[in-house]
C-alpha positions as CSV (number, residue, x, y, z in Angstrom):
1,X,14.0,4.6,17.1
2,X,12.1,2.5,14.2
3,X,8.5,3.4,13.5
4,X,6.0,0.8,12.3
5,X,4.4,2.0,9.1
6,X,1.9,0.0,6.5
7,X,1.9,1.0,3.2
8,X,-1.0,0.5,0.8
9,X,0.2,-0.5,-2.8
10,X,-2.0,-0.6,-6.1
11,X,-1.5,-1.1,-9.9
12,X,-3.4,-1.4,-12.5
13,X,-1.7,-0.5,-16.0
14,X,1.1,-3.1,-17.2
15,X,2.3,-5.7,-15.5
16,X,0.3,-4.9,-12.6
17,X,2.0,-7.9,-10.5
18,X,5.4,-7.1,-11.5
19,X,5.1,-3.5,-10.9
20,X,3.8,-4.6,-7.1
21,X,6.5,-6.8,-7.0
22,X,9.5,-4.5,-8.0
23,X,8.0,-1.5,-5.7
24,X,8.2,-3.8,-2.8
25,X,11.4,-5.0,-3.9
26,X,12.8,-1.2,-3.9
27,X,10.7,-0.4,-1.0
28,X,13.1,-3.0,1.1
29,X,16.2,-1.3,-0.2
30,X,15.5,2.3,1.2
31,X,17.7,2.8,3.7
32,X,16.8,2.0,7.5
33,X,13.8,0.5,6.6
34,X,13.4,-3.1,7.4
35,X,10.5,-4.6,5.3
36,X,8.4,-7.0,8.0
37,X,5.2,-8.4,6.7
38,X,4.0,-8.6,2.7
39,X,-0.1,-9.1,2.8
40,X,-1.5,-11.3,-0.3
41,X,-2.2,-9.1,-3.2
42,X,-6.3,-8.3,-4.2
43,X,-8.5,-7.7,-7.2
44,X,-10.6,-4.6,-6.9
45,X,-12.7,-2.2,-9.5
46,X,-11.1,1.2,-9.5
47,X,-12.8,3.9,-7.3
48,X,-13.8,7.1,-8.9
49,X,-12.7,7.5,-11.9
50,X,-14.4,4.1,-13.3
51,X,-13.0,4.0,-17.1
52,X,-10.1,2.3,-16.4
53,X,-8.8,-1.6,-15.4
54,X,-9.2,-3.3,-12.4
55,X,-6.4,-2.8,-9.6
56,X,-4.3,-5.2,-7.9
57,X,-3.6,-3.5,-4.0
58,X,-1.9,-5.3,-1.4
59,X,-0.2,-4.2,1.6
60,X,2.6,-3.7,3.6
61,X,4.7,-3.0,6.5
62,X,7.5,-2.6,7.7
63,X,10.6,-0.7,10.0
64,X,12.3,2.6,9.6
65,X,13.7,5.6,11.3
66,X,13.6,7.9,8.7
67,X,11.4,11.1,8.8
68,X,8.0,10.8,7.6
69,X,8.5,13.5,5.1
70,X,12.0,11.3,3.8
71,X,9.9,8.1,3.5
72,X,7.8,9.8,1.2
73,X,10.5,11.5,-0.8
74,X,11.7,7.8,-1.2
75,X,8.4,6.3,-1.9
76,X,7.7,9.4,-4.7
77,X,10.8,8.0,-6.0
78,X,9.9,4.4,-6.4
79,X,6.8,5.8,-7.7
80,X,8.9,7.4,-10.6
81,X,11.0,4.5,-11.4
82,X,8.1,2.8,-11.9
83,X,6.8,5.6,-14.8
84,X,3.8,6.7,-12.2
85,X,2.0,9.9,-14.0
86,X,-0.9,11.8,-12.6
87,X,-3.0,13.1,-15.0
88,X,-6.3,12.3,-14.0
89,X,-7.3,12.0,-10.5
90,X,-7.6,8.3,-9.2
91,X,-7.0,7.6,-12.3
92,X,-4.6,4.3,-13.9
93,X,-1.0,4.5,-12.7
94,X,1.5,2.0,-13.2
95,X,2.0,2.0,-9.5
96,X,0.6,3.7,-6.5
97,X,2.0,4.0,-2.9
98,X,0.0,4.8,0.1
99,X,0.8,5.5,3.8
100,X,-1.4,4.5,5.6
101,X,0.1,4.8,9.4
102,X,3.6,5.9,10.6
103,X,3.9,4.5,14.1
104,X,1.3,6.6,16.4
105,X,2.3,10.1,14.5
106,X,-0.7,12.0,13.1
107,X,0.5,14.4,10.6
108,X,-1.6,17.1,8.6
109,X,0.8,18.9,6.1
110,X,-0.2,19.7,2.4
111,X,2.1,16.9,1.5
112,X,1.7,14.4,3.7
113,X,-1.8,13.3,6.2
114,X,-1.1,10.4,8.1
115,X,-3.5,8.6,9.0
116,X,-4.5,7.9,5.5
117,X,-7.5,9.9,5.7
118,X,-9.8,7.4,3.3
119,X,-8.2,4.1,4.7
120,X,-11.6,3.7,6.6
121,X,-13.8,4.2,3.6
122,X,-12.1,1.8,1.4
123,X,-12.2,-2.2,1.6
124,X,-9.2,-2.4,-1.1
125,X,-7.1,-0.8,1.6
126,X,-8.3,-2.3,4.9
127,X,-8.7,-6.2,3.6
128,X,-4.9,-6.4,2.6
129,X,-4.0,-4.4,5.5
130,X,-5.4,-6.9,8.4
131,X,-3.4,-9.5,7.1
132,X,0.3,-7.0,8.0
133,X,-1.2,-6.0,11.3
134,X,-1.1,-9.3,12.4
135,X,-3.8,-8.7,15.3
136,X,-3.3,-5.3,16.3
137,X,-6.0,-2.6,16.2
138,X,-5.8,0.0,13.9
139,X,-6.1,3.4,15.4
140,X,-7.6,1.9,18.4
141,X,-10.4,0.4,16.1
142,X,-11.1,-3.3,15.2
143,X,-9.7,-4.3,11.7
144,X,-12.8,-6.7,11.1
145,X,-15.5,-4.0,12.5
146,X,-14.3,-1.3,10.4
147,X,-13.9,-3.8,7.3
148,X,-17.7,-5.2,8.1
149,X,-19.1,-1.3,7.9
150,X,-17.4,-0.7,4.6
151,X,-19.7,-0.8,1.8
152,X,-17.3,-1.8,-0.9
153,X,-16.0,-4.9,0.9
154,X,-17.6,-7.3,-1.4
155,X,-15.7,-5.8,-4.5
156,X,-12.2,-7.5,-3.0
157,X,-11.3,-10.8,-4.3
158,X,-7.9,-12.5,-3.5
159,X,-5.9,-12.6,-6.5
160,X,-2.9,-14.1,-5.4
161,X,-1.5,-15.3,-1.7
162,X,2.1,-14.3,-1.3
163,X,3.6,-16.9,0.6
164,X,7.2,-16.2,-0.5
165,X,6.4,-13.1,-1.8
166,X,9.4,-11.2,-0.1
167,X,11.9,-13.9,-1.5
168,X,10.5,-13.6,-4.8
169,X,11.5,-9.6,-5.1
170,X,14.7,-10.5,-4.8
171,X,14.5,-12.3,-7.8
172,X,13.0,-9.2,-10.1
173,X,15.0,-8.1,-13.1
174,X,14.7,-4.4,-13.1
């Protein structure tokens, strides 16, 4: 049986649309996993860390019954493709890949908390994602109430709307 899950992406070294772009675009060729909804993508200032550039973050979700603990191995993978490096801690990656909610499963491993246990703190995260919940609560919470109590919801611009965003990763050179 499929799970819903919604995914947070964000770049901000290179390309920082392209990289969103081709992550998606290998995100809908993991196996079982039917990509459903692509939000617009955002402009943010980077949290933490603040000597870096600004992010681009979007959202997305999508179908698959694969294992939480697969998904990820598959989304650690895109994350390499991409030349992701963690050297300093919410520092600038080329790419970064969030899950945010696996269907109704709460998990609390070392590797893997589901939910996304700073998804409420962080306007970046919850702006993109009410556009791919298309209406539904998010852990039996309003998306707008928790987006109005967020303190850093003034720091999201729209950067780009992705009408035909999902068409256009199949057009990526890799």
């Amino acid at each position: 049986m499929a799970n819903r899950v919604y995914l947070s992406l964000g770049s901000n070294m290179g390309d920082r649309e392209k990289n969103l772009r081709i992550a998606v675009k290998l995100i809908s060729r993991i196996d079982r996993t039917y990509l459903c909804y692509v939000s617009g993508i955002y402009e943010t200032e980077p949290v933490g860390y603040r000597e870096q550039g600004y992010f681009l973050n979007m959202a997305v979700s999508l179908d698959t019954d694969l294992s939480p603990q697969t998904f990820l191995k598959e989304l650690q993978h895109i994350e390499s493709i991409l030349k992701r490096e963690r050297k300093i801690h919410w520092g600038p990656r080329t790419i970064d890949i969030d899950i945010l909610l696996y269907g109704g499963l709460e998990i609390n491993s070392p590797e893997l908390v589901i939910p996304h246990p700073r998804m409420f703190e962080r306007a970046f995260v919850l702006v993109p994602l009410k556009e791919v919940l298309k209406g539904e609560p998010v852990c039996d919470r309003d998306i707008d109430e928790l987006i109005r109590v967020c303190s850093d919801r003034e720091g999201v611009r729209l950067y780009k709307d992705n009408t035909g965003f999902i068409e256009s990763c199949n057009r990526v050179e890799e």
